[in-house]
C-alpha positions, 0 to 999 in steps of 0.5 A: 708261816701262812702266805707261804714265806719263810721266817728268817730262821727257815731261811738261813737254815736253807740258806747255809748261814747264821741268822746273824749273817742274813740280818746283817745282808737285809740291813746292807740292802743285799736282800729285801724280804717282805714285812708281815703284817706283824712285821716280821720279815718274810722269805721267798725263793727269791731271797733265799735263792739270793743269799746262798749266792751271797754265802757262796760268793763270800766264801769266795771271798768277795767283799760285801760291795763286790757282792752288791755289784755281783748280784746286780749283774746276776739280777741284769739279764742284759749284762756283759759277761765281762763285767763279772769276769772283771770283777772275778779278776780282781778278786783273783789279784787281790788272792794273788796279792794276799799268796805273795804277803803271805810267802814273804812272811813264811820266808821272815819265819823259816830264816828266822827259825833257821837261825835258832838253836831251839836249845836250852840256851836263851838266845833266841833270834826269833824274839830279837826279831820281834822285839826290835833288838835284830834288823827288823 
């Protein structure tokens, strides 16, 4: 590509993500590519090096506004590091909310399972359960 952009697939590609993926972050307003003169986006450094941070912050699981403030405080050189720690926890809280849903319906389960016979006969506490005919 002349100018020395990238196009959206060279992008991705040295980004680690779908194509998909990098539209949908250019629509949200989380990159802004340049537009060629036949309108195609353009891809610098900057864009790219922009969305392997999003790649890898959303593999950390941050939501897409927790995204935006990230790479704004990335962007801010006058930032206070403990604005990102804040955002960092909360991310940390809401895994730790998720762990702790995620325990107690392991624990319905295990009971549950423990409670079946697994045998040839058709009571099955496991489908009592799930159709409202046992304590819910």
């Amino acid at each position: 590509m002349s100018g020395g952009g990238l196009t959206i697939g060279d992008a991705a590609a040295r980004a680690g993500l779908p194509v998909k993926t990098v539209r949908y972050y250019d629509e949200a307003g989380l990159v802004r590519p340049a537009r060629g003169a036949n309108g195609y986006r353009v891809y610098g450094e900057t864009e790219v090096h922009k969305l392997a941070f999003l790649r890898r912050a959303r593999g950390l699981g941050f939501s897409i506004e927790a995204c935006r403030a990230l790479l704004s405080l990335y962007e801010d050189h006058g930032r206070a590091s403990a604005d990102v720690r804040r955002l960092a926890l909360d991310r940390v809280a809401q895994i730790d909310d998720k762990l702790a849903e995620l325990q107690e319906l392991r624990q319905v389960l295990v009971e549950l399972v423990d409670a079946c016979q697994g045998d040839t006969r058709p009571d099955c506490p496991i489908l009592d359960r799930l159709s409202g005919e046992a304590g819910s």
